[in-house]
N, CA, C and O atoms as a GROMACS GRO file, in nm:
protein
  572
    1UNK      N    1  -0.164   8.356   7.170
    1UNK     CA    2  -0.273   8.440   7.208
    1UNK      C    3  -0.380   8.442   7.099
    1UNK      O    4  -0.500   8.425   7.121
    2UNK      N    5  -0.310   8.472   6.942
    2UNK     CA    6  -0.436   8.460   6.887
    2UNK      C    7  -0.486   8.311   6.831
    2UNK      O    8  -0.586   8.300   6.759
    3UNK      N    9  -0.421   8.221   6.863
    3UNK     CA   10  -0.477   8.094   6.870
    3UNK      C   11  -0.583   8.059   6.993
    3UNK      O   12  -0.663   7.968   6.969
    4UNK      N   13  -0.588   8.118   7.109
    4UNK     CA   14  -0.693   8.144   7.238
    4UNK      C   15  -0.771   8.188   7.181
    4UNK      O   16  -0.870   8.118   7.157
    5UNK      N   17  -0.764   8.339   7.126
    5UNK     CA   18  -0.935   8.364   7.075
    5UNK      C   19  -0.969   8.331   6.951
    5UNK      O   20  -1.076   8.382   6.916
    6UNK      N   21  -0.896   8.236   6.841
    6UNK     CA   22  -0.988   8.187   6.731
    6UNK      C   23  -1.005   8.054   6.801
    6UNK      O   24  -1.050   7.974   6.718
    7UNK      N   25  -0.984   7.980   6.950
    7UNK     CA   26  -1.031   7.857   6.997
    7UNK      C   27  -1.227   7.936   7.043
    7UNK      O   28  -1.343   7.901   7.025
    8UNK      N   29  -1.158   8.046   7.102
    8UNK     CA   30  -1.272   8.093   7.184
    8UNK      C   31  -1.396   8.137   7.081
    8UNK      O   32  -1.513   8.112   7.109
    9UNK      N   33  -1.360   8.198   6.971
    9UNK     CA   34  -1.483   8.291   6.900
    9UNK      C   35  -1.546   8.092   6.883
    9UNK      O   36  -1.662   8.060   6.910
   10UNK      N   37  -1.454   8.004   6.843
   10UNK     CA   38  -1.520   7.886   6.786
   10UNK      C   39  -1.611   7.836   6.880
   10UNK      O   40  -1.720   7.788   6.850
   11UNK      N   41  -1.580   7.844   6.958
   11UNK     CA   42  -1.639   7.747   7.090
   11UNK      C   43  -1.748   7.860   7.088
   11UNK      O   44  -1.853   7.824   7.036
   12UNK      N   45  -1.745   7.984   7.132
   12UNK     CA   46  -1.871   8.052   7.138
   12UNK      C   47  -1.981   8.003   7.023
   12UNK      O   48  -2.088   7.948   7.047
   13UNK      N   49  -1.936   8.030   6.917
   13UNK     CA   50  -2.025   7.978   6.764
   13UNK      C   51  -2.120   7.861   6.797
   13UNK      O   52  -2.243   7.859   6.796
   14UNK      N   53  -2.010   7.737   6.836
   14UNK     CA   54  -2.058   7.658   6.821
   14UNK      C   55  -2.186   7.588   6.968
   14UNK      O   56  -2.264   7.492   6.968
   15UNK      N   57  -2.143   7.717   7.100
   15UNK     CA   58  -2.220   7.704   7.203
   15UNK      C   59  -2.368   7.754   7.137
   15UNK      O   60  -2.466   7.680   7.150
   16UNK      N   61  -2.380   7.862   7.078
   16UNK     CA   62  -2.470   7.932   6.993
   16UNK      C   63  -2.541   7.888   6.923
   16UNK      O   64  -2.664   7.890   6.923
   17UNK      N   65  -2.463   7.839   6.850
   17UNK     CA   66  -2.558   7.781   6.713
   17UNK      C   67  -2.662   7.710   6.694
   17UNK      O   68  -2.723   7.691   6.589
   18UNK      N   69  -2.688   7.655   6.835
   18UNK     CA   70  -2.786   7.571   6.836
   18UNK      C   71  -2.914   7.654   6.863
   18UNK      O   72  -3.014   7.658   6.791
   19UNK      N   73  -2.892   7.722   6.985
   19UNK     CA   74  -2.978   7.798   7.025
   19UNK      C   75  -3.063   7.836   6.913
   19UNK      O   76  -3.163   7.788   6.860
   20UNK      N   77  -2.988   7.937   6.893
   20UNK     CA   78  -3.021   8.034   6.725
   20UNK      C   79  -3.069   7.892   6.606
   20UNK      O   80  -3.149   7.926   6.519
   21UNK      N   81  -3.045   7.818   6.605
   21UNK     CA   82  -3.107   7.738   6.482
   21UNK      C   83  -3.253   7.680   6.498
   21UNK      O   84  -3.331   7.640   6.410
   22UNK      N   85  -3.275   7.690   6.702
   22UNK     CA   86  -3.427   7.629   6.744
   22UNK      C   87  -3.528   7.735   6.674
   22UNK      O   88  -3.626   7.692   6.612
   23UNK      N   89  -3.496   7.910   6.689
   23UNK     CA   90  -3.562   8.018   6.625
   23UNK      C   91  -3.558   7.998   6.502
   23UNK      O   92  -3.662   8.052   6.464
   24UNK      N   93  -3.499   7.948   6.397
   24UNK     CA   94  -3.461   7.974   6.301
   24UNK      C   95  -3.592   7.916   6.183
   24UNK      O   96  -3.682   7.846   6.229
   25UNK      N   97  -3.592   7.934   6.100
   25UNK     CA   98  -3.686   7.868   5.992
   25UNK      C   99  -3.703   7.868   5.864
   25UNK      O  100  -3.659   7.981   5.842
   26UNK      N  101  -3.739   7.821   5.742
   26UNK     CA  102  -3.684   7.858   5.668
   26UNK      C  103  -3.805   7.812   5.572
   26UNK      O  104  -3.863   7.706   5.597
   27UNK      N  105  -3.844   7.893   5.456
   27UNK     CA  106  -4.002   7.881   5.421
   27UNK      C  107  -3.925   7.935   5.276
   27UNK      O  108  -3.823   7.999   5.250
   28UNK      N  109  -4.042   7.865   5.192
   28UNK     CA  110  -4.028   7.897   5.014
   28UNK      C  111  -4.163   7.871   5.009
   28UNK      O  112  -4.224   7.777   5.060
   29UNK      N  113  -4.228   8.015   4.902
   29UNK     CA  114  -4.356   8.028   4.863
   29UNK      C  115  -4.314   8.014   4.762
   29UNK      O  116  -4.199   8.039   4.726
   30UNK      N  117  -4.430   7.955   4.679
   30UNK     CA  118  -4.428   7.956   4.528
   30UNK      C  119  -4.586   7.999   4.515
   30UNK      O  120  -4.681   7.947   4.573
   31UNK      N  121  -4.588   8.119   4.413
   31UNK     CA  122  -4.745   8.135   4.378
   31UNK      C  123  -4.799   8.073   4.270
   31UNK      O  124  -4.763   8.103   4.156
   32UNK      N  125  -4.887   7.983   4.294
   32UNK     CA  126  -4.936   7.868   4.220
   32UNK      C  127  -5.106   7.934   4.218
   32UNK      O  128  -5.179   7.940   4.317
   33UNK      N  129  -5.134   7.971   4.108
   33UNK     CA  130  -5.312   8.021   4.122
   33UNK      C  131  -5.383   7.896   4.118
   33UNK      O  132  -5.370   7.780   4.077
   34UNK      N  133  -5.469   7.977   4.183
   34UNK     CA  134  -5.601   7.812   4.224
   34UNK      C  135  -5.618   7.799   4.108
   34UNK      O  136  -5.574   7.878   4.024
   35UNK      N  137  -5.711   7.660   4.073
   35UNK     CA  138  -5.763   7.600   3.994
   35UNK      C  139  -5.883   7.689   3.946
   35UNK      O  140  -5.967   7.749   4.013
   36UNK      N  141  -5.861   7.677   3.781
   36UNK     CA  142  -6.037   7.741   3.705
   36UNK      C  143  -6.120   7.664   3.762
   36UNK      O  144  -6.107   7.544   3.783
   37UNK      N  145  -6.245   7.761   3.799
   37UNK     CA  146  -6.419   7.682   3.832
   37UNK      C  147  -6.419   7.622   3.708
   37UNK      O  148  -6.364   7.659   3.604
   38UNK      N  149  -6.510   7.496   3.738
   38UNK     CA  150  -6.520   7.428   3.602
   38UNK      C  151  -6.664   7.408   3.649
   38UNK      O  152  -6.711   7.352   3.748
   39UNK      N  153  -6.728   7.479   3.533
   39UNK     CA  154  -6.864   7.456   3.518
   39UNK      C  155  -6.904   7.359   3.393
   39UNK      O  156  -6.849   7.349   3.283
   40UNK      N  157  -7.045   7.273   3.459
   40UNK     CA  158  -7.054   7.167   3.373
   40UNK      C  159  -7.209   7.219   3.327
   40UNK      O  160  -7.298   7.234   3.410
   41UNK      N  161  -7.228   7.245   3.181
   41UNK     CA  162  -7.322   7.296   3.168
   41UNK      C  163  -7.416   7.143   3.069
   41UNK      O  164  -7.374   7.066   2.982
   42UNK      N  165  -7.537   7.154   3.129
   42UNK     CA  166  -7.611   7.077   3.067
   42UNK      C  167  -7.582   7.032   2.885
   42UNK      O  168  -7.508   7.114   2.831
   43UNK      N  169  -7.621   6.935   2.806
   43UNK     CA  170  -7.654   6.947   2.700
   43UNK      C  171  -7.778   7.027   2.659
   43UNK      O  172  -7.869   7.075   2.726
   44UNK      N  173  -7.747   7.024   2.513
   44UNK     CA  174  -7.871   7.097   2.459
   44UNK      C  175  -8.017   7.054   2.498
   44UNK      O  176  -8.014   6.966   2.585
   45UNK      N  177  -8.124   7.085   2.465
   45UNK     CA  178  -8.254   7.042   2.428
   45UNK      C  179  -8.240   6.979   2.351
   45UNK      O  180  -8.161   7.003   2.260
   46UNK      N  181  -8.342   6.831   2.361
   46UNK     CA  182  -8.362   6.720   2.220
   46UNK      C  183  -8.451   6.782   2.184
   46UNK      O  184  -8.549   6.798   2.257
   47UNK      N  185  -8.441   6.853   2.026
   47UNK     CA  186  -8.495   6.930   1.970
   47UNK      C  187  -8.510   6.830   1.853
   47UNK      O  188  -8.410   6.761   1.830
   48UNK      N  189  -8.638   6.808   1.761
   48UNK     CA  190  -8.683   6.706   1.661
   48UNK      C  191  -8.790   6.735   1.585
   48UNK      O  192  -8.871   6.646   1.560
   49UNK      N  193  -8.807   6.861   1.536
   49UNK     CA  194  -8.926   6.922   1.489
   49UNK      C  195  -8.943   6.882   1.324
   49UNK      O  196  -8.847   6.906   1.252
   50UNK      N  197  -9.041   6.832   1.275
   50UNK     CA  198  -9.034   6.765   1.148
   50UNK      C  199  -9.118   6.876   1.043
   50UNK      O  200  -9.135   6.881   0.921
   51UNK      N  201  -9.156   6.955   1.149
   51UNK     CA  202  -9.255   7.036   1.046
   51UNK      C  203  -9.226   7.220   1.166
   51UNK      O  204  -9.166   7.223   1.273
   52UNK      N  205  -9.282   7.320   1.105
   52UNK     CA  206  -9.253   7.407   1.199
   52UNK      C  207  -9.378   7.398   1.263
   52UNK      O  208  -9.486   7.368   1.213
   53UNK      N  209  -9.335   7.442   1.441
   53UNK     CA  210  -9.450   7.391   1.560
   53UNK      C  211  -9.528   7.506   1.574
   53UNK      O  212  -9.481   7.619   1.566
   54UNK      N  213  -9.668   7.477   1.596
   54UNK     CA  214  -9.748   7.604   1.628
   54UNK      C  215  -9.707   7.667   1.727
   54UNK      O  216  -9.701   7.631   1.845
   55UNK      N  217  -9.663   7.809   1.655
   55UNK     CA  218  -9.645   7.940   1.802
   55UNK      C  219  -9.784   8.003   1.845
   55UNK      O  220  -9.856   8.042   1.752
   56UNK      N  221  -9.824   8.017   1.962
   56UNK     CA  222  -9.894   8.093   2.019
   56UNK      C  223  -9.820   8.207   2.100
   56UNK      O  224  -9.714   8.219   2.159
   57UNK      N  225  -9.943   8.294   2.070
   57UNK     CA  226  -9.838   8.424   2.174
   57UNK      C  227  -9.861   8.411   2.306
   57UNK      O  228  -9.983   8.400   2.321
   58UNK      N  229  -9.810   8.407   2.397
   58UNK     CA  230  -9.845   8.446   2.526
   58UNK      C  231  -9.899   8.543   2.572
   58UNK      O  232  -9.816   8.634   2.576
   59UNK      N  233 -10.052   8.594   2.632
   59UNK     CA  234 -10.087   8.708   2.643
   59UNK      C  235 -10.039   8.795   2.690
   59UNK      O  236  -9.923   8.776   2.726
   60UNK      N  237 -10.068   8.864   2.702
   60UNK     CA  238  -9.985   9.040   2.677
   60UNK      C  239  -9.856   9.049   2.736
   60UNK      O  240  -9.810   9.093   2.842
   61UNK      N  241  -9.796   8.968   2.592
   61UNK     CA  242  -9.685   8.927   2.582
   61UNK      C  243  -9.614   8.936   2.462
   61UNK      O  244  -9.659   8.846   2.390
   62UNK      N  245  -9.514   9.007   2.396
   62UNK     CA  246  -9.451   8.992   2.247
   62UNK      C  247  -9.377   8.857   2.233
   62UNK      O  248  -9.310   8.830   2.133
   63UNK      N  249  -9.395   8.758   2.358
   63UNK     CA  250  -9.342   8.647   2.298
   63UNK      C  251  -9.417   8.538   2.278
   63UNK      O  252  -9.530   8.530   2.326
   64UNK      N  253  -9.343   8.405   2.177
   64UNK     CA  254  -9.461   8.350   2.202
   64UNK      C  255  -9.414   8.196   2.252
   64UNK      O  256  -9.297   8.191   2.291
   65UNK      N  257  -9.502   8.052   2.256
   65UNK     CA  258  -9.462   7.957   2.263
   65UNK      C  259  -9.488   7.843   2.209
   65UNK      O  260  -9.536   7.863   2.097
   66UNK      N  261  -9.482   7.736   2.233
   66UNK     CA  262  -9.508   7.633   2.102
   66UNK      C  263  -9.616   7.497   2.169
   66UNK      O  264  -9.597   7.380   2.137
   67UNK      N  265  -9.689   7.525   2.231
   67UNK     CA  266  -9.797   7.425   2.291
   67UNK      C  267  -9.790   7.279   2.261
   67UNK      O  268  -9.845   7.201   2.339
   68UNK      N  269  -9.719   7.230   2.139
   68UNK     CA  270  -9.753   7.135   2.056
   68UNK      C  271  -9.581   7.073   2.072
   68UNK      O  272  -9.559   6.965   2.017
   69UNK      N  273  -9.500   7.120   2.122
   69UNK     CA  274  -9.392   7.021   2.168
   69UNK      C  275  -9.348   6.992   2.319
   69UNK      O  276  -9.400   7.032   2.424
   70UNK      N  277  -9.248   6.921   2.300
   70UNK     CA  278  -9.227   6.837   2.454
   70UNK      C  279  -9.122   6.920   2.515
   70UNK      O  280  -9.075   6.876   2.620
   71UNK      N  281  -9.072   7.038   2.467
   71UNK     CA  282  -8.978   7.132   2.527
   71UNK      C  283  -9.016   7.253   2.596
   71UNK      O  284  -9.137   7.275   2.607
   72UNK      N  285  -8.937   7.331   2.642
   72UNK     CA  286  -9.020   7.435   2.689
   72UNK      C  287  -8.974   7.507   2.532
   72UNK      O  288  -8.862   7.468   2.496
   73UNK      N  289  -9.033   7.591   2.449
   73UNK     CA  290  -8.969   7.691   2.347
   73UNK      C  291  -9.088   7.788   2.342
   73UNK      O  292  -9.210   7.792   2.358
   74UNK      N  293  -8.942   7.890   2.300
   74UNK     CA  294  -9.036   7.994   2.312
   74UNK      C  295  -8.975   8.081   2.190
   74UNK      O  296  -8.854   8.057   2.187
   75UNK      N  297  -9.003   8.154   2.109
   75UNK     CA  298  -8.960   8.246   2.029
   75UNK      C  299  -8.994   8.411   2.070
   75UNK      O  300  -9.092   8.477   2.105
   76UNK      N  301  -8.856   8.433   2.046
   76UNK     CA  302  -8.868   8.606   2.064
   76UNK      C  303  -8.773   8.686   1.983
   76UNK      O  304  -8.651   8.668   1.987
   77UNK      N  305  -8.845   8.795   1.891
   77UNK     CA  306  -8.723   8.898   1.837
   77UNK      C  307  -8.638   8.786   1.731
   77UNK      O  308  -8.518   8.768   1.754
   78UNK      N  309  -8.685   8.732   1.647
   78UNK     CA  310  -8.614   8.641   1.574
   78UNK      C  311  -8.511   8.546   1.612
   78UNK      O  312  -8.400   8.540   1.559
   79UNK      N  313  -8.574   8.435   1.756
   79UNK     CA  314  -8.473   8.401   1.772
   79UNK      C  315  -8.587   8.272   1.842
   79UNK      O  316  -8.709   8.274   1.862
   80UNK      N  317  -8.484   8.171   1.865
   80UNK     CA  318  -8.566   8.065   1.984
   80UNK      C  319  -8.481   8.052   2.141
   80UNK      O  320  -8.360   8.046   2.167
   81UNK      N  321  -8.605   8.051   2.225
   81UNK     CA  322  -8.460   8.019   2.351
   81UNK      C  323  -8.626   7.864   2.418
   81UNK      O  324  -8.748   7.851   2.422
   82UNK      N  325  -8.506   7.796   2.449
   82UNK     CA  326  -8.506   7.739   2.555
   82UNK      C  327  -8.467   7.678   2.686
   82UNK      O  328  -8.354   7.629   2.694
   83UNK      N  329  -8.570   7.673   2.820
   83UNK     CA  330  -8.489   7.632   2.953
   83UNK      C  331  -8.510   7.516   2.947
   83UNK      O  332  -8.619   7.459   2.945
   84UNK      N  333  -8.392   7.464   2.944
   84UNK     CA  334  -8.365   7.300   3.002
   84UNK      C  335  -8.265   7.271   3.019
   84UNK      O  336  -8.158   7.293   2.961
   85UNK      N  337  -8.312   7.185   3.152
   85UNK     CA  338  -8.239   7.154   3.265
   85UNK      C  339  -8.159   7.222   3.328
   85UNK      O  340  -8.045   7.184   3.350
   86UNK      N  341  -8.212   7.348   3.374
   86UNK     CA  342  -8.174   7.472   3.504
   86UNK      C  343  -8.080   7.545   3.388
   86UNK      O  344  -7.986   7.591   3.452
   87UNK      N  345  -8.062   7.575   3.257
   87UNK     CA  346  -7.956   7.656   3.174
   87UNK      C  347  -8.068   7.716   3.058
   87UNK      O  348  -8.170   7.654   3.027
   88UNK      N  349  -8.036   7.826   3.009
   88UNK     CA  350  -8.137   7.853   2.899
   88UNK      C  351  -8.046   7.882   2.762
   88UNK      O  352  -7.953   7.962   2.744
   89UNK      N  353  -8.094   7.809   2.692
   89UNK     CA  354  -8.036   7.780   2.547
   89UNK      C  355  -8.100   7.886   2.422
   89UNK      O  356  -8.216   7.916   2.451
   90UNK      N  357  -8.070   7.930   2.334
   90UNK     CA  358  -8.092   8.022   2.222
   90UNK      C  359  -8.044   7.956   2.084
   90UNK      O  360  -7.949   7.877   2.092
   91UNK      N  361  -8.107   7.983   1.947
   91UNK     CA  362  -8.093   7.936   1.819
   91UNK      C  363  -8.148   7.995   1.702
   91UNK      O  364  -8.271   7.996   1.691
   92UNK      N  365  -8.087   8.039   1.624
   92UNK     CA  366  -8.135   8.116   1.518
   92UNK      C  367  -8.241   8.067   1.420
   92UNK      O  368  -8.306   8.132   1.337
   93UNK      N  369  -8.244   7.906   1.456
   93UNK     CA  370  -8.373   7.827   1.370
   93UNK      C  371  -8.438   7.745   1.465
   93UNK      O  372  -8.381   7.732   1.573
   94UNK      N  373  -8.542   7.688   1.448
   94UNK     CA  374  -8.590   7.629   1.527
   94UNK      C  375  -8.580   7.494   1.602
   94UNK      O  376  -8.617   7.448   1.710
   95UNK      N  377  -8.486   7.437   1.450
   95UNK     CA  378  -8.432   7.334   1.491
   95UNK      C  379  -8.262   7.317   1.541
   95UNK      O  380  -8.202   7.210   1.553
   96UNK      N  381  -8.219   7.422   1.558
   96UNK     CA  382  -8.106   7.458   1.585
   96UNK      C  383  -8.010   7.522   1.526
   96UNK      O  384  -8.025   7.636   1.481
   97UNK      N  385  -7.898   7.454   1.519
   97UNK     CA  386  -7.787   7.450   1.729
   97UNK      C  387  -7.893   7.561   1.797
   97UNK      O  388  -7.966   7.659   1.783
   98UNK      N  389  -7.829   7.443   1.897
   98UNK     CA  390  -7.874   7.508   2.034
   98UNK      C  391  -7.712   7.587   2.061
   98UNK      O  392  -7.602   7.578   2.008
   99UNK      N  393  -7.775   7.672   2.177
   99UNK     CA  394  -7.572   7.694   2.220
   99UNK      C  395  -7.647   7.796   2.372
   99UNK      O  396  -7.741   7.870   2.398
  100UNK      N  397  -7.540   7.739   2.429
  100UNK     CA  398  -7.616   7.799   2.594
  100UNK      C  399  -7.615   7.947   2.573
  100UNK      O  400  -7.618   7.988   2.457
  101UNK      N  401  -7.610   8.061   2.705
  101UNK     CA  402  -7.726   8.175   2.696
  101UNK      C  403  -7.683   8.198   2.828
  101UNK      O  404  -7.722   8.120   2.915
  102UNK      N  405  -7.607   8.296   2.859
  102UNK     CA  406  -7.627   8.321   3.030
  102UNK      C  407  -7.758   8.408   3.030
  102UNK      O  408  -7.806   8.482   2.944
  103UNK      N  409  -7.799   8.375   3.150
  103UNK     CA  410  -7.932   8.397   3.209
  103UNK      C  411  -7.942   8.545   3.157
  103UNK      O  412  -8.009   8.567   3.055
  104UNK      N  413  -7.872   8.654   3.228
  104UNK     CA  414  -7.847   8.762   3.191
  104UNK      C  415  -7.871   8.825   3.039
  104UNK      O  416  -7.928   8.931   3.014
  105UNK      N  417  -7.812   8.734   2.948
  105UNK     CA  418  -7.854   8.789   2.832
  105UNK      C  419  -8.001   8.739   2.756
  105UNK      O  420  -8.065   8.801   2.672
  106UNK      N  421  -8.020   8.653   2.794
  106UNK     CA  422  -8.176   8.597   2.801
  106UNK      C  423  -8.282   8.752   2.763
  106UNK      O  424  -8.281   8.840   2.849
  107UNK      N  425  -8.360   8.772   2.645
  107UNK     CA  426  -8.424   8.870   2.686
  107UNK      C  427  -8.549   8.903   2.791
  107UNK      O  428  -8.642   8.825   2.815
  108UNK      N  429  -8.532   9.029   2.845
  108UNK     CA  430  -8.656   9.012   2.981
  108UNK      C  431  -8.821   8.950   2.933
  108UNK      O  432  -8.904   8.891   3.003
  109UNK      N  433  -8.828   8.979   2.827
  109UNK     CA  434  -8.962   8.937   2.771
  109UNK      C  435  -9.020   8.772   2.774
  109UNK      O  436  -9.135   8.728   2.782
  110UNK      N  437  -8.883   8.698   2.762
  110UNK     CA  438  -8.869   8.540   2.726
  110UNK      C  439  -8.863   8.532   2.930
  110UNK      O  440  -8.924   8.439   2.982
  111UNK      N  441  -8.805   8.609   3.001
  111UNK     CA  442  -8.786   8.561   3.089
  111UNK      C  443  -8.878   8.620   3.230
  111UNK      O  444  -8.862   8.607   3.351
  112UNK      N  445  -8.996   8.701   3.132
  112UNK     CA  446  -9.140   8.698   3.180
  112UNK      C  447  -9.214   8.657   3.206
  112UNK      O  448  -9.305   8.689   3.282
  113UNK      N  449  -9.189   8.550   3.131
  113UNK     CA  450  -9.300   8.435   3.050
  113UNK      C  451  -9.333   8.320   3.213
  113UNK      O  452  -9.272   8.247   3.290
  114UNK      N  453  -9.443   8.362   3.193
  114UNK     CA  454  -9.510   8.281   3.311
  114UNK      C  455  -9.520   8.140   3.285
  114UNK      O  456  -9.550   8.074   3.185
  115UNK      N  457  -9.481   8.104   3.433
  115UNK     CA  458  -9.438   7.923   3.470
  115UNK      C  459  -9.576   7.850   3.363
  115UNK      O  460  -9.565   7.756   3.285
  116UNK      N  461  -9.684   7.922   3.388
  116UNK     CA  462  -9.778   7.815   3.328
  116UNK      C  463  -9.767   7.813   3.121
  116UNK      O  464  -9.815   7.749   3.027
  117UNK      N  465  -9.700   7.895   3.137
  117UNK     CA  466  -9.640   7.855   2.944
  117UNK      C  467  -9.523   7.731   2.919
  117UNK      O  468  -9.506   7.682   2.807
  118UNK      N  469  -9.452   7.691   3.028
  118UNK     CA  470  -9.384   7.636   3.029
  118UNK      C  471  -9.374   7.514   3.052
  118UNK      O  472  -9.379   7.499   3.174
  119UNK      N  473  -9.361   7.398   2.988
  119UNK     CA  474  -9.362   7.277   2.934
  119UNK      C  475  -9.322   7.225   3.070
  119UNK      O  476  -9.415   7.188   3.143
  120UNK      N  477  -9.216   7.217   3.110
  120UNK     CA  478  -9.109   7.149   3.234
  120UNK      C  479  -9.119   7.277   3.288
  120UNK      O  480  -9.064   7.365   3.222
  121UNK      N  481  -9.188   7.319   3.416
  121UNK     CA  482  -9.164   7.465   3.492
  121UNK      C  483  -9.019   7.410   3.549
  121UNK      O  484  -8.981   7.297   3.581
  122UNK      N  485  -8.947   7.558   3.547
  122UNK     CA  486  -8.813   7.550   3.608
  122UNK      C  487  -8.846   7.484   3.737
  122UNK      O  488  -8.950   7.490   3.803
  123UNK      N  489  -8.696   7.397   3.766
  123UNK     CA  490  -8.719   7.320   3.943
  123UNK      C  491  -8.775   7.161   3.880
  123UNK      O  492  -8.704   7.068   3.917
  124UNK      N  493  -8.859   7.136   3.817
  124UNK     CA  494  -8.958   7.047   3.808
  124UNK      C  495  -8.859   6.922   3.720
  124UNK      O  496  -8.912   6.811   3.720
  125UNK      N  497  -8.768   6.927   3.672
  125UNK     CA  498  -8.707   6.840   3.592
  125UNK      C  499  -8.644   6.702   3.648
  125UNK      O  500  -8.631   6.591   3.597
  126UNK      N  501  -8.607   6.759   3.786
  126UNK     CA  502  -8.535   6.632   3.877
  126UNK      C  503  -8.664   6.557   3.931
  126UNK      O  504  -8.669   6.439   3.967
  127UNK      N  505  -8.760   6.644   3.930
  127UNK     CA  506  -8.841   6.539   3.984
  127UNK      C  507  -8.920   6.442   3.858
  127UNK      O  508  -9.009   6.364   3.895
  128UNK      N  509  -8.886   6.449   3.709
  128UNK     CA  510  -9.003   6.390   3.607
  128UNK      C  511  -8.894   6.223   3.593
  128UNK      O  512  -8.894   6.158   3.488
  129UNK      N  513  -8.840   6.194   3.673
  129UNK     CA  514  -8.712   6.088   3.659
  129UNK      C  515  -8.686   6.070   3.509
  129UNK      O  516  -8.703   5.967   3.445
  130UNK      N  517  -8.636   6.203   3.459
  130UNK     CA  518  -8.566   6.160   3.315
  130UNK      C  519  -8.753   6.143   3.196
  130UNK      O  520  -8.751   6.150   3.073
  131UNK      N  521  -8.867   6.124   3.269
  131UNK     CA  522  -8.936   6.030   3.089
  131UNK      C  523  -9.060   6.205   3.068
  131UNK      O  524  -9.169   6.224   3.014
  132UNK      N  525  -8.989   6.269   3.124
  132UNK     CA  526  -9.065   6.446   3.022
  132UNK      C  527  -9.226   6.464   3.086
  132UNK      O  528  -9.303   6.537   3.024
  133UNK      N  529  -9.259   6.417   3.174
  133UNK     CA  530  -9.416   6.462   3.226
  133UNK      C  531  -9.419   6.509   3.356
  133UNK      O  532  -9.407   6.434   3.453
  134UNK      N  533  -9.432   6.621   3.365
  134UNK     CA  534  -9.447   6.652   3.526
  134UNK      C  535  -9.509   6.584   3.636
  134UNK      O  536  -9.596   6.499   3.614
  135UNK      N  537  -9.477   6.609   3.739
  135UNK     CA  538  -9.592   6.479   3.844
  135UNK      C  539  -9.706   6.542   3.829
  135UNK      O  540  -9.713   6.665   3.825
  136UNK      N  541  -9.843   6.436   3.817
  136UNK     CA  542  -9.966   6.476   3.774
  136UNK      C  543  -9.990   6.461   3.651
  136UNK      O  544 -10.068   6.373   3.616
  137UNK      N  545  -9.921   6.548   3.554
  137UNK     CA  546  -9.997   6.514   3.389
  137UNK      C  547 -10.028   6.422   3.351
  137UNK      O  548 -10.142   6.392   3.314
  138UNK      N  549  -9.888   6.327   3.352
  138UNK     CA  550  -9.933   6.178   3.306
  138UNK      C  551 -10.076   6.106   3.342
  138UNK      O  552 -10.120   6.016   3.271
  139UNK      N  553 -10.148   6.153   3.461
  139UNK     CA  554 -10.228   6.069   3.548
  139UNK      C  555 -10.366   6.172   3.506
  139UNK      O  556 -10.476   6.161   3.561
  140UNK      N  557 -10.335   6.270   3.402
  140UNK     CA  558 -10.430   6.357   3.362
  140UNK      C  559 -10.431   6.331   3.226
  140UNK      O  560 -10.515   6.390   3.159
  141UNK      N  561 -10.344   6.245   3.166
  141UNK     CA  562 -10.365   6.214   3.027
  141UNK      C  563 -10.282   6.333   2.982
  141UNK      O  564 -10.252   6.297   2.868
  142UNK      N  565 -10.224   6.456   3.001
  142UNK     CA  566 -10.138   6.531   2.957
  142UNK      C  567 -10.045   6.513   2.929
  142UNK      O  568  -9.990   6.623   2.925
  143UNK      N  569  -9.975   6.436   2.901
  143UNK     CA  570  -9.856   6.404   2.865
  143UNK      C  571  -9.867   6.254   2.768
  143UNK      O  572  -9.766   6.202   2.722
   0.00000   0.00000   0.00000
């Protein structure tokens, strides 16, 4: 008799088991954090000043800029910043290090400074193919 029902519980199991294994499933998470943004930030400004460059102030403006080089620079509050190539760079001398600058800390005064002080107006860089003259100057002798 109890050889009948350990035939029977088996045979049930094994009528079962299949069923129950079609529902069945079986999953392992592993928390793997995404990948760091990797931001690629421009190089510095080719900065090459052999002598110090005439600052002019920008009108009614405490900052000023340098008319007489091929960068955009600008000095403010004892310091230099320049934008190039869509990042704005800062330096305690004129001829450097450069070292990038989030926008944010940029002071508002430097980042007042109207497009027409500016050597390369922001935007305008992809279009000078790399040789530093905006479209037009060259063909105005400005550059």
């Amino acid at each position: 008799m109890m050889a009948v029902l350990v035939l029977t519980a088996i045979l049930a199991l094994a009528i079962v088991s299949p069923v129950a294994a079609d529902n069945a499933s079986i999953g392992v998470k592993i928390g793997v954090p995404a990948p760091p943004r990797v931001v690629v930030m421009p190089p510095p400004p080719p900065v090459a000043l052999v002598a110090p460059p005439k600052l002019v102030v920008v009108p009614g403006s405490p900052v000023f800029y340098a008319p007489g080089v091929n960068i955009n620079f600008f000095a403010y509050g004892g310091r230099y910043y320049s934008f190039h190539e869509g990042a704005w760079f800062i330096a305690t001398t004129r001829g450097g290090p450069w070292a990038t600058i989030a926008p944010a800390r940029v002071p508002q005064p430097v980042l007042a400074v109207p497009v027409a002080y500016y050597k390369i107006p922001p935007g305008h860089a992809k279009k000078m193919g790399g040789h530093g003259c905006p479209p037009g100057h060259a063909k105005q002798g400005r550059c």
